[in-house]
C-alpha positions in Angstrom: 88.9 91.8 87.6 90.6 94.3 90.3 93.1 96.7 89.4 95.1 98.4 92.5 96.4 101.6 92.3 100.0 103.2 91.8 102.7 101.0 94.0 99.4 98.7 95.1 99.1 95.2 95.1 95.9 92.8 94.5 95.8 92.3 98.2 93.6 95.6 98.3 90.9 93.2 97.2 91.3 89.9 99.4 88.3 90.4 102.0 85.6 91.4 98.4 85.2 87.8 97.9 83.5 86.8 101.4 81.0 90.2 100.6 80.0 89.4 96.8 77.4 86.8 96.0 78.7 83.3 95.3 78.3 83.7 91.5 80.6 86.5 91.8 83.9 85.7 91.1 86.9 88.0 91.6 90.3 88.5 89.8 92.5 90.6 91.3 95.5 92.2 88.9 98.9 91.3 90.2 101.2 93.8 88.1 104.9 92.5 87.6 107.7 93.9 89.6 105.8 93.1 93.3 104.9 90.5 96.0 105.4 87.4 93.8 106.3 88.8 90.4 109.0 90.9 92.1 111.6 89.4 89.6 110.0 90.7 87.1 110.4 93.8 85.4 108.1 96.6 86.5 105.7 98.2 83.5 105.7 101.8 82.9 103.6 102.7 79.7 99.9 102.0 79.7 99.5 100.7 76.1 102.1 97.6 77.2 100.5 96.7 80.6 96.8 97.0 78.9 98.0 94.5 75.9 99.5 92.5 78.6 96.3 92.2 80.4 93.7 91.8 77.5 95.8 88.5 76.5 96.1 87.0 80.5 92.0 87.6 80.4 91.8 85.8 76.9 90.5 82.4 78.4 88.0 84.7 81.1 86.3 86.3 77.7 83.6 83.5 77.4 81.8 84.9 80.6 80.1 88.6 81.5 82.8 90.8 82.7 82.8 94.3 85.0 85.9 96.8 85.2 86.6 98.1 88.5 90.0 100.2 89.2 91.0 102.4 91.8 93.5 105.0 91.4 96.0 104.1 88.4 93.8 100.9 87.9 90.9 103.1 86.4 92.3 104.2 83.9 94.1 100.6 83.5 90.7 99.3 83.5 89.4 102.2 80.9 92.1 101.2 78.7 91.1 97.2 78.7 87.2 98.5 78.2 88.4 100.4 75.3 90.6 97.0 74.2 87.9 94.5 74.7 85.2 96.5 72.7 87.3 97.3 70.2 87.5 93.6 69.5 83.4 92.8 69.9 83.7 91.9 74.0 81.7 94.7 76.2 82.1 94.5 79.9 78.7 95.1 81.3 80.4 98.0 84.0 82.8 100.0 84.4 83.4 101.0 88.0 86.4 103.5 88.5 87.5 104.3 91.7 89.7 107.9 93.3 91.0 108.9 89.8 90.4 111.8 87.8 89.0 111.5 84.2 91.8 111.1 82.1 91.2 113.7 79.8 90.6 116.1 82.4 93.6 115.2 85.1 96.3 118.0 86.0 99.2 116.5 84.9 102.8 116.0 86.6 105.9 114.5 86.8 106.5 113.0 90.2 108.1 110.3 89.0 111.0 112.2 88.2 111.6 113.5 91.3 113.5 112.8 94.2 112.3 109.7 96.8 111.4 111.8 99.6 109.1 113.6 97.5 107.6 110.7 95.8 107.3 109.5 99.2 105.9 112.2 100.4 102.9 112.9 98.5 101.7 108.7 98.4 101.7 109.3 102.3 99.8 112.3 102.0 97.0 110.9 100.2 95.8 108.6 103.4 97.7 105.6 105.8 97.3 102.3 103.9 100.0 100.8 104.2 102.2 103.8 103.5 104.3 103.7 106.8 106.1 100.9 105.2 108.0 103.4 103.5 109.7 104.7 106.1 111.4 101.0 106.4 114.7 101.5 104.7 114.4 97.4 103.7 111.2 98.2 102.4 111.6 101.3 100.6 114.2 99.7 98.4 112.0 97.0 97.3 109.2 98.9 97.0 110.1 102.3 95.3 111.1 100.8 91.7 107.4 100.1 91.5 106.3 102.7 92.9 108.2 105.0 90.5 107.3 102.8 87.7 103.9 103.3 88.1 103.8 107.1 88.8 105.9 107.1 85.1 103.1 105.1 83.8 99.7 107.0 84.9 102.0 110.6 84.4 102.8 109.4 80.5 99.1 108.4 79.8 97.7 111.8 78.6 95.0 110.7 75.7 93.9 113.7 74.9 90.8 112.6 72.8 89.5 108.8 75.0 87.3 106.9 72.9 83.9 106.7 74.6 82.9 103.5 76.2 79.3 101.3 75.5 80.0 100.1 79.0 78.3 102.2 82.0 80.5 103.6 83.9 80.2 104.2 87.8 82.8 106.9 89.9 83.4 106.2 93.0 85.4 108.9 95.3 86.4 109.9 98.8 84.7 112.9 99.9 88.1 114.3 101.5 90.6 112.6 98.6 93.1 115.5 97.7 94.3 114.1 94.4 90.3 114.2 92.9 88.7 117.6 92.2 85.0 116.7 91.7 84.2 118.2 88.8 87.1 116.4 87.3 85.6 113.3 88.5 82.8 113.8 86.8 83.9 114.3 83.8 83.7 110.2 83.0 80.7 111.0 82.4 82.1 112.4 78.8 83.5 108.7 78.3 80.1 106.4 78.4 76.6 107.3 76.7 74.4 109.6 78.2 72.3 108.6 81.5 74.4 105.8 81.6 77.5 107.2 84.0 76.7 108.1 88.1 78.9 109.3 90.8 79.2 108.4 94.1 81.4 109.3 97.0 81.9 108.1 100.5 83.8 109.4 103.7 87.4 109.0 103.6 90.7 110.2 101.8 92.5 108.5 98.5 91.8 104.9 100.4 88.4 105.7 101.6 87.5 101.6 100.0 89.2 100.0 102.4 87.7 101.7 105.6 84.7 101.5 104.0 85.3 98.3 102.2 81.4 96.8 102.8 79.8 99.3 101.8 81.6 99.9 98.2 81.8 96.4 98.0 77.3 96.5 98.2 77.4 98.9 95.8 79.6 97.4 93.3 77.4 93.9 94.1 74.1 96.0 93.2 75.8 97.1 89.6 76.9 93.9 88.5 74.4 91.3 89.9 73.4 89.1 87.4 70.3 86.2 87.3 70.8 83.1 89.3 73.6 80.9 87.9 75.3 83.2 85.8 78.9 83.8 87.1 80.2 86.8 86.6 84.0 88.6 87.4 84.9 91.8 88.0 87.7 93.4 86.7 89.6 96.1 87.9 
């Protein structure tokens, strides 16, 4: 299962299917308040969109699992890891992409600022898709989630994260000014030792989608399971 990032959607993950193996099956994270959940009423505390998540997977906990988030969705998809073995269900990965550790992130309040600078610094982390901002029309639908989600990765601040069984895999943009490396790393704190490995690629905070076939390979090569067995990754 897919997780987008802050103001994302789950079309960041529409080409993964046609590059995973046919026994990998994707589910992309739609959160409420966009495309066609607009209606609904955005989310902006982690521990409310996690529950909300762990009981949409319910009837998908019969089958392996893998975690993969980028930006906000890594730590959505921490908090589901943390949810799921809690409860006796242990993904087999978790793949977190262009965030921080959350124990070790600077923190701010964005969210409470102004729209220009909200604005401002999602266009400065790279171009996908960003421009669309700059389309009055489109601002206005787009901002309450935006906001909503900057409220929602700025409140989580667990000071003490429970550690995971599940591996977990970094993944960053070698030129991404939101990640300090070191700071990256630090997931490693969150899963058993030798089990946690960074990896970065070219690019800025969206460096996956310009480089979607190769992440896409890597992720494929961490979760590949025997012949038959379906598996779907999460993030």
């Amino acid at each position: 299962m897919c997780f987008p990032h802050a103001g994302g959607t789950a079309q960041l993950f529409h080409g993964w299917p046609a590059l995973l193996p046919e026994d990998v099956e994707v589910l992309a994270v739609r959160y409420p308040g966009r495309q066609d959940r607009l209606a609904e009423a955005c989310i902006d505390d982690m521990s409310t969109l996690a529950d909300m998540i762990e009981d949409a997977l319910e009837p998908w906990l019969d089958r392996p699992l893998a975690l993969f988030g980028h930006s906000m969705g890594a730590c959505v998809a921490y908090e589901l890891a943390v949810r799921l073995e809690a409860r006796g269900t242990f993904p087999e990965h978790l793949l977190v992409s262009a965030h921080e550790a959350p124990h070790r992130t600077e923190r701010a309040a964005l969210h409470d600022t102004d729209d220009e600078t909200l604005i401002n610094r999602v266009q400065s982390l790279g171009d996908l898709h960003s421009e669309a901002y700059d389309i009055p029309e489109l601002r206005e639908l787009l901002l309450p989630a935006l906001r909503a989600d900057y409220r929602l990765i700025e409140g989580y601040r667990p000071t003490c994260p429970t550690p995971v069984r599940a591996p977990i895999t970094a993944y960053v943009g070698q030129d991404d000014p939101s990640c300090a490396l070191d700071r990256v790393d630090a997931w490693s704190d969150l899963t058993a030792p030798d089990s946690f490995e960074l990896r970065s690629f070219p690019g800025d905070h969206f460096y996956l989608s310009a480089r979607e076939a190769e992440v896409v390979a890597d992720v494929a090569a961490r979760v590949k399971r025997p012949s038959g067995v379906g598996l779907n990754c999460l993030t």
